[in-house]
C-alpha positions, 0 to 999 in steps of 0.5 A, a space after each residue: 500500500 502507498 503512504 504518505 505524510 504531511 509535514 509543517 514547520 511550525 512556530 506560535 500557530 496554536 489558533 490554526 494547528 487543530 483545523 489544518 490537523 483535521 483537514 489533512 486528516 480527512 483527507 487520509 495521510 497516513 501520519 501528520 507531522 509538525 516540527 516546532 520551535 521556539 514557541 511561546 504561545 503553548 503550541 508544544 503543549 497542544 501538539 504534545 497532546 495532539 502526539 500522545 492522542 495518536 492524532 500526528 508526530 511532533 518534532 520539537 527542534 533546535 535551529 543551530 545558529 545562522 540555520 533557517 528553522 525549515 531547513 532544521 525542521 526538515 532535517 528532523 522530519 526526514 530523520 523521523 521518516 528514515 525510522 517510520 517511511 513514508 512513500 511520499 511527503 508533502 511538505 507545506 505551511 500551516 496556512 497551506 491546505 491541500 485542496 483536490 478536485 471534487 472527483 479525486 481523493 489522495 490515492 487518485 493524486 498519489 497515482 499522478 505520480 507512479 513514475 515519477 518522484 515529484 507532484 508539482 502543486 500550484 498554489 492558488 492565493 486566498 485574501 483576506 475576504 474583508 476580515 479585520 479581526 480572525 474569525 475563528 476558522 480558515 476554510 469557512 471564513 476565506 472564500 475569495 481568491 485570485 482569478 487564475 494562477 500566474 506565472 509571475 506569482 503563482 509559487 508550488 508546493 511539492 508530493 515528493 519521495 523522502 526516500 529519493 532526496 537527501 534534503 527539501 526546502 519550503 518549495 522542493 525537494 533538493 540534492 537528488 539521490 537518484 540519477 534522473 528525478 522526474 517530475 510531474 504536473 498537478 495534470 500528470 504530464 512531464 516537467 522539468 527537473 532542473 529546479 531539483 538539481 540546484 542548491 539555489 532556493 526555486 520556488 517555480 517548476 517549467 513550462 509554466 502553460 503545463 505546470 499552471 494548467 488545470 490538474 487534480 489538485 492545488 495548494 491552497 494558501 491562506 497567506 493573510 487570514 485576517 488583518 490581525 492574524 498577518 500583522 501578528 506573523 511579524 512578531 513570529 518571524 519567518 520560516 527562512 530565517 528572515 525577519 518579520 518585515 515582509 508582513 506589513 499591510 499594503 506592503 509587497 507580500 500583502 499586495 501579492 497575496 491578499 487576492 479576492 476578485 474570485 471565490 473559490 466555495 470547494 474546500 467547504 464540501 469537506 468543511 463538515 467532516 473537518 469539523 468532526 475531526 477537530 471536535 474529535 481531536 479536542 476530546 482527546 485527553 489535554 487538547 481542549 486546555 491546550 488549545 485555550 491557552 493558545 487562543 489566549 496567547 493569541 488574543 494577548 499579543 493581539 492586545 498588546 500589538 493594538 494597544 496605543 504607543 
């Protein structure tokens, strides 16, 4: 039988972690993965409750100095996957959800992939929706989107075999182990692999026309959420390493992701049994109180960044 993880870095997102736990739950990965970080907001704890339930695997790290706290997360997950294999990964962020077509489910996707070592994802940019204040969920609340993908803006996320890479970044897998990775669109037709063969950060796979066609499923990203949910990830900082200047209203990444001339309602069609999932989980012994003292976290330090100078 063909396995498959999924995997997020994590840091301070304990208002978000049981709703993207849920979704690629139902979706129906085989392990969940979440590799942390210096949290202050309690998310350990959830996430510790979350791993003593059997709901996913947490891997708390330790970046070493200068070292991108992604690339230290990935390193620990691969660690993990050479004990507990997996066939494939997909590697996103917590305000990236897997989203397939309607018709397809994991195995269907997984297919796309038979002969190949990648499955290029597109991602598709969700805005705000007219959300100041964080409104409790993601998927029911942030329908609005960009029109159509776009070779200038539209970044992938990867479904790659752990087993045939030594390393991946936030965006691909890297430094090969095999001697000819192949790669596939979302649509099942060959693309380039020289991105995979590079130390330099790609975020694109070519020909753009195949890789953004139409396919079986897209990444969708919730870069933004609501305006008080993406002034906050200044203060968490960024996967990379970088600081947290990129996260300013009306700044270049805002402008670039906060997309919502289209509506996107297909996500919703598993809203219901995601909703099952998470009140399932919230039963588990420990999450509930965890879960609480996160949002409270996250309500102080939106206090705090409101708060008058």
């Amino acid at each position: 039988m063909t396995t498959a993880a999924v995997l997020a870095c994590m840091r301070n997102e304990g208002p978000f972690i049981l709703e993207w736990v849920a979704w690629h739950r139902v979706l129906g990965f085989d392990a969940v993965i979440v590799a942390t970080n210096d949290c202050t907001d309690g998310s350990d704890a959830l996430l510790g409750a979350l791993a003593a339930g059997g709901a996913l695997v947490h891997l708390p790290h330790t970046p070493a100095a200068g070292e991108a706290p992604q690339d230290s997360g990935m390193r620990a997950a691969l660690a993990h996957l050479a004990q507990a294999p997996a066939d494939w990964l997909l590697h996103i962020d917590s305000d990236e959800f897997l989203n397939p077509r309607s018709d397809t489910t994991l195995p269907d996707l997984l297919a796309l992939g038979q002969d190949a070592h990648v499955i290029a994802l597109p991602w598709r940019a969700f805005g705000d929706s007219g959300h100041r204040r964080w409104p409790g969920a993601t998927i029911p609340h942030f329908t609005r989107c960009e029109g159509a993908p776009s070779p200038d803006t539209t970044k992938f996320k990867s479904l790659f075999r752990p087993a045939a890479f030594a390393h991946a970044h936030d965006h691909m897998p890297m430094r090969p182990r095999v001697a000819a990775p192949r790669v596939v669109a979302a649509n099942g037709q060959p693309l380039d692999p020289a991105p995979l063969m590079s130390d330099k950060h790609h975020s694109r796979y070519r020909p753009s026309d195949i890789a953004l066609a139409p396919g079986r499923a897209t990444i969708h990203h919730y870069a933004i959420r609501s305006e008080d949910v993406f002034r906050l990830k200044s203060l968490r900082g960024d996967g990379q390493g970088k600081d947290g200047t990129k996260y300013r209203i009306g700044g270049r990444w805002h402008r670039i992701a906060n997309r919502n001339e289209a509506e996107d309602r297909s996500a919703l069609r598993l809203w219901p049994t995601t909703q099952a999932e998470m009140a399932r989980l919230r039963a588990l012994p420990g999450v509930a109180p965890a879960e609480a003292a996160t949002l409270a976290a996250f309500e102080a330090a939106r206090a705090r960044m409101e708060r008058p100078a």
